[in-house]
C-alpha positions as a Markdown table, in Angstrom:
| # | Residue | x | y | z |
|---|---|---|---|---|
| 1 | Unk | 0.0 | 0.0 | 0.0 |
| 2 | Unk | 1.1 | 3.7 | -1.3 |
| 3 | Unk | 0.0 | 6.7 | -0.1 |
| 4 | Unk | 1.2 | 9.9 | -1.2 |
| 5 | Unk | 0.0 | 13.8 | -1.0 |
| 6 | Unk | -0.3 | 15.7 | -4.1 |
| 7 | Unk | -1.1 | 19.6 | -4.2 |
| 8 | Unk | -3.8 | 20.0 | -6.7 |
| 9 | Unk | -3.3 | 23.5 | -8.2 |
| 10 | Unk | -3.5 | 25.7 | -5.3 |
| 11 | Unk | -6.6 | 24.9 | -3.0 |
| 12 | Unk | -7.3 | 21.0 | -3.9 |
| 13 | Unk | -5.5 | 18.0 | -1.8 |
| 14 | Unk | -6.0 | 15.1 | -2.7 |
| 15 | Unk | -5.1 | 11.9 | -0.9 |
| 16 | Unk | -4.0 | 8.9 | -3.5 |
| 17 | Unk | -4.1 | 5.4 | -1.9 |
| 18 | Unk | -2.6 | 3.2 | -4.7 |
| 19 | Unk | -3.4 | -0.7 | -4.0 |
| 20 | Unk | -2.4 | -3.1 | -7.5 |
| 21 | Unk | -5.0 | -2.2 | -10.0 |
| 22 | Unk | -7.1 | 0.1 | -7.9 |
| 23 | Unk | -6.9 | 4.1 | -7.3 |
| 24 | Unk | -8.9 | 6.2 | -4.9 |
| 25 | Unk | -9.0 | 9.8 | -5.0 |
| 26 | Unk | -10.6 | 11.7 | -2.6 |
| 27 | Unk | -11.2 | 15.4 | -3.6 |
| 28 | Unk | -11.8 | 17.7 | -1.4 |
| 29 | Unk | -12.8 | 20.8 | -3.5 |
| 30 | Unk | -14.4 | 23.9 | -2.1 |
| 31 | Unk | -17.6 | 23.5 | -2.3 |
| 32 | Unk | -18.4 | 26.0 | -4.9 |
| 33 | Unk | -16.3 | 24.0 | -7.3 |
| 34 | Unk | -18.0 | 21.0 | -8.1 |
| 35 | Unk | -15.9 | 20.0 | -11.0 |
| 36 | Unk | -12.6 | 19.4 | -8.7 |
| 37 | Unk | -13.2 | 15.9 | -8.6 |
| 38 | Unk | -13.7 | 15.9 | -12.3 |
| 39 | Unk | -10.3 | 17.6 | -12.8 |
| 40 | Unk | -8.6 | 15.0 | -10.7 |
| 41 | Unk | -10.2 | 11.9 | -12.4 |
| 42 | Unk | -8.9 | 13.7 | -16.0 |
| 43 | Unk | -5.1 | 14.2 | -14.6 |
| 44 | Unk | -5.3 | 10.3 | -12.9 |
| 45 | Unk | -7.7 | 7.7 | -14.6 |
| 46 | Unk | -5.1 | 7.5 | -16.9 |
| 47 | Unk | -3.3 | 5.3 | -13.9 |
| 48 | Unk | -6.1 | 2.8 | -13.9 |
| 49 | Unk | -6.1 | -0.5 | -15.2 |
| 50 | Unk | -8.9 | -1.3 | -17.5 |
| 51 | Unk | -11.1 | -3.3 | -17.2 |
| 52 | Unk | -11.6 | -3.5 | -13.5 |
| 53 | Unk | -10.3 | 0.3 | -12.1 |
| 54 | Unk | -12.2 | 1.6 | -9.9 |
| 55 | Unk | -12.5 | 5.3 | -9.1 |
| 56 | Unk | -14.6 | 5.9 | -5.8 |
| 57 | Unk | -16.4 | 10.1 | -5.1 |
| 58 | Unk | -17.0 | 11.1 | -1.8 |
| 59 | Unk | -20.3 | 12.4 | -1.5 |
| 60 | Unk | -22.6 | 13.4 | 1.2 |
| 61 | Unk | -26.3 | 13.0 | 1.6 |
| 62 | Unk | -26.1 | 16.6 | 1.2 |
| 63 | Unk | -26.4 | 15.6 | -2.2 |
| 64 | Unk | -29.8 | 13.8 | -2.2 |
| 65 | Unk | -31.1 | 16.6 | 0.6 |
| 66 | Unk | -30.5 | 19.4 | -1.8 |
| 67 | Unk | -31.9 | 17.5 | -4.9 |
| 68 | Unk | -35.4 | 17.0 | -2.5 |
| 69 | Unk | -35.9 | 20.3 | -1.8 |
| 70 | Unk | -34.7 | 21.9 | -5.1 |
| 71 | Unk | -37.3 | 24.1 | -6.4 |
| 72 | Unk | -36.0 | 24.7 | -9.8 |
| 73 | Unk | -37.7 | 21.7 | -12.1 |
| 74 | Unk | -34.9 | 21.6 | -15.0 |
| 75 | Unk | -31.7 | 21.4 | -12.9 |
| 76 | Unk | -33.8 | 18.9 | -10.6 |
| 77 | Unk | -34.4 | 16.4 | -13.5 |
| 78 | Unk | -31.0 | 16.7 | -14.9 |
| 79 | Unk | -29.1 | 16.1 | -11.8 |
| 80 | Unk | -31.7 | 13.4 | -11.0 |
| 81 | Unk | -31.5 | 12.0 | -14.5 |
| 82 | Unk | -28.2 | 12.6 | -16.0 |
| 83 | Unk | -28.1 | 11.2 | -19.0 |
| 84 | Unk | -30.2 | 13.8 | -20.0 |
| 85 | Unk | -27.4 | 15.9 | -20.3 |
| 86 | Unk | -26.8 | 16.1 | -23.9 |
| 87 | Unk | -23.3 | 17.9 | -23.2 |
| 88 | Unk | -22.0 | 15.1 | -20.6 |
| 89 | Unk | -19.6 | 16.9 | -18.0 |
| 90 | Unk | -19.0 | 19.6 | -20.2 |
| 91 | Unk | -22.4 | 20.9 | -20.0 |
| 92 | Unk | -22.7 | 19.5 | -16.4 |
| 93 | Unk | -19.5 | 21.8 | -16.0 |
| 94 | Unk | -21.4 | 25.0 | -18.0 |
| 95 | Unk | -24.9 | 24.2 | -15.5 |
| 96 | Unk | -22.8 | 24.0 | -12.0 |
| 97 | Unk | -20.9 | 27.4 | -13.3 |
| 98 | Unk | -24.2 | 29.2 | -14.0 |
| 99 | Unk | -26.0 | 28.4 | -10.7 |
| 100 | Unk | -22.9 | 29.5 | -9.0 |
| 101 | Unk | -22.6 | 32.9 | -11.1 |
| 102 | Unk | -26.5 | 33.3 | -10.6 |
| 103 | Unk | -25.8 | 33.0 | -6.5 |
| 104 | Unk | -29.6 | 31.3 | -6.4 |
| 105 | Unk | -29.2 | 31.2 | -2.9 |
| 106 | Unk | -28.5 | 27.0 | -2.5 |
| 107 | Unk | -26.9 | 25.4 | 0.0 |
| 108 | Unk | -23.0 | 25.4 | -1.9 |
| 109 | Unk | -21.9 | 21.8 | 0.4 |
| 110 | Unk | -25.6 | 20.2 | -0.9 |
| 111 | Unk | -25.1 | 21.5 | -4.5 |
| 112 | Unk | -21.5 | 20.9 | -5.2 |
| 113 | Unk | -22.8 | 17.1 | -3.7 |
| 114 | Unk | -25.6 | 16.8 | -6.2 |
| 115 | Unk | -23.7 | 17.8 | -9.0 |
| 116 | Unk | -20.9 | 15.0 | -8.2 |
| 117 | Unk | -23.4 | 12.7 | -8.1 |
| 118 | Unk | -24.6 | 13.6 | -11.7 |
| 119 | Unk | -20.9 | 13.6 | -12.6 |
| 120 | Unk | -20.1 | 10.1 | -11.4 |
| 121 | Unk | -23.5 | 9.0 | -13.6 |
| 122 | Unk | -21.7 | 10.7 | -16.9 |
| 123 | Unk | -18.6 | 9.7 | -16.0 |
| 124 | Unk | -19.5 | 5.9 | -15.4 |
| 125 | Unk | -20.9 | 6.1 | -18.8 |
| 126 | Unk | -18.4 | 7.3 | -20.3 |
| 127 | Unk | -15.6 | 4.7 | -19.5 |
| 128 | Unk | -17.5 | 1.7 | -19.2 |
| 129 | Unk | -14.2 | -0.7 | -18.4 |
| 130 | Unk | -14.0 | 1.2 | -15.1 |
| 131 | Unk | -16.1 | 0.8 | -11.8 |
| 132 | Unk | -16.9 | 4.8 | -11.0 |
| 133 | Unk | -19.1 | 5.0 | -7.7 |
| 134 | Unk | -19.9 | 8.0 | -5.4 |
| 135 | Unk | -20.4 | 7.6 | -1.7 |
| 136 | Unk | -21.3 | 8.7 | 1.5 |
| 137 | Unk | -19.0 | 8.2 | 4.5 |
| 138 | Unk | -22.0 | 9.2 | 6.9 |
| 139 | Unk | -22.1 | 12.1 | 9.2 |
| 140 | Unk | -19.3 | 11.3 | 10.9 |
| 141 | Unk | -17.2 | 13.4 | 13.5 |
| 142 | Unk | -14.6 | 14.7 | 11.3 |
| 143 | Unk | -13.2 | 18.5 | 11.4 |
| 144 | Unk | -16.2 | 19.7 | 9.7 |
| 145 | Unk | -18.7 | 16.8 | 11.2 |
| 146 | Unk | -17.7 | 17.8 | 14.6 |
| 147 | Unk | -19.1 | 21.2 | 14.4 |
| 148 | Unk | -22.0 | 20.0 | 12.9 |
| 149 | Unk | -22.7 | 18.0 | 16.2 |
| 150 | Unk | -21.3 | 14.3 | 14.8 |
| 151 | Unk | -19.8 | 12.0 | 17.2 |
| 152 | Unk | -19.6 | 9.0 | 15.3 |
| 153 | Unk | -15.6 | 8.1 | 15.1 |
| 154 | Unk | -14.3 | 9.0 | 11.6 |
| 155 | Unk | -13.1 | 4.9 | 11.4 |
| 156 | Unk | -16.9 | 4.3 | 10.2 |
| 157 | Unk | -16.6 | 6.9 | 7.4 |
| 158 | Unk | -13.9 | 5.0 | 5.9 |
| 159 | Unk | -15.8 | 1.7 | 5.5 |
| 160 | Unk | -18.1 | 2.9 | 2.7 |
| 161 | Unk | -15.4 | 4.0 | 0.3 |
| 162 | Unk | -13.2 | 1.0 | 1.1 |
| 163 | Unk | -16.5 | -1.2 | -0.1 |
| 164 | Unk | -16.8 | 1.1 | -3.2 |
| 165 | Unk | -13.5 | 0.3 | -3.7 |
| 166 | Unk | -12.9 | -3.6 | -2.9 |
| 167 | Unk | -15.8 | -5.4 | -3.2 |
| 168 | Unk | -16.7 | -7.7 | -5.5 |
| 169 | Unk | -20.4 | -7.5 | -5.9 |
| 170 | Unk | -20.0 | -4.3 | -7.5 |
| 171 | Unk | -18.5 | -6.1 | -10.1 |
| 172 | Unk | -21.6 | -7.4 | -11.4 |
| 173 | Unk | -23.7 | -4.5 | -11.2 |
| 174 | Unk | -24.3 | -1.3 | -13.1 |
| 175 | Unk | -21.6 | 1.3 | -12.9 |
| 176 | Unk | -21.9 | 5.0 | -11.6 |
| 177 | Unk | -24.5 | 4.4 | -8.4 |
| 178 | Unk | -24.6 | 6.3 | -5.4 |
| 179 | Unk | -24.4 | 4.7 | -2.3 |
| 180 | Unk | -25.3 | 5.4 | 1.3 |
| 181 | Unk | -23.3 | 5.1 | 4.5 |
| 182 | Unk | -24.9 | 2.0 | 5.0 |
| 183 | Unk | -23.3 | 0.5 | 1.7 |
| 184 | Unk | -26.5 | -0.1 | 0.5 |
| 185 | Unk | -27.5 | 2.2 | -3.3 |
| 186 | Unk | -29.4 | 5.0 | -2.7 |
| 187 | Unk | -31.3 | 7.3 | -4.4 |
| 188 | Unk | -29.7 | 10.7 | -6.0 |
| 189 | Unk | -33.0 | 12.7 | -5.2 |
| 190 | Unk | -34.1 | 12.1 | -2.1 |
| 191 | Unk | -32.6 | 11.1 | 1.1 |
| 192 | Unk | -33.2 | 8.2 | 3.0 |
């Protein structure tokens, strides 16, 4: 097992855990950048064996949350349906700018979630010989958790990613789910 920092243009570290054919990335972007993570899966998929590779996004049920309470009907059915997105992550880039530049008043955390969400759909899609997942690591009490009123010990966080990124049964099915704390899929628009 590798791991190794890597400063990701000035505001985006990323922690790579290299394990034979596998590669995790976790991007933690500012939350009004949703298209970190999609930056970072450009510069390193490239390091992934295909078939089999696996690339694993940490999302939040922020995600879900936000997409449930969403007023505006458009971006609601394109984040909940992305393959609607005739423009793939291009476009998905283009929508995530202009609710940004608009400042519609959404919750940045919840957005930027629901956008990687989409992102991971069209991503999945697009490379087909990899496994591409996003997942929640729950509320747990990490630096931000904590002062959110979490107390559950960041360990748990780390089991959903490490089954996003080791286990077998996602082998067999579709590609580019979301899944919950609970390693169980779970739906982009609502949470559970």
């Amino acid at each position: 097992l590798e791991f190794s920092r890597v400063l990701f243009r000035s505001s985006h570290l990323i922690d790579l855990c290299c394990m034979d054919s596998y590669l995790i990335a976790f991007a933690y972007c500012t939350c009004h950048k949703p298209a970190g993570p999609r930056r970072v899966n450009d510069a390193l998929s490239g390091l992934l064996q295909r078939p089999g590779g696996r690339i694993v996004n940490i999302a939040s049920a922020s995600g879900p949350n936000f997409l449930s309470s969403l007023e505006n009907k458009d971006l609601k059915n394109k984040l909940s349906k992305p393959w609607l997105i005739e423009g793939g992550a291009t476009e998905l880039d283009e929508m995530a700018k202009a609710v940004v530049d608009n400042d519609a008043g959404y919750f940045p955390y919840g957005m930027s979630k629901a956008f990687l969400n989409a992102y991971t759909k069209l991503h999945a899609r697009q490379e087909p010989s990899l496994v591409i997942n996003s997942v929640t690591p729950g509320f747990i009490a990490s630096d931000m958790g904590k002062a959110l009123g979490a107390t559950k010990d960041v360990s748990h966080g780390a089991v959903p990613p490490v089954y996003c990124l080791m286990s077998e049964e996602l082998d067999k099915v579709p590609t580019g789910r979301y899944y919950g704390s609970d390693c169980k899929r779970s739906p982009v628009e609502i949470g559970r």
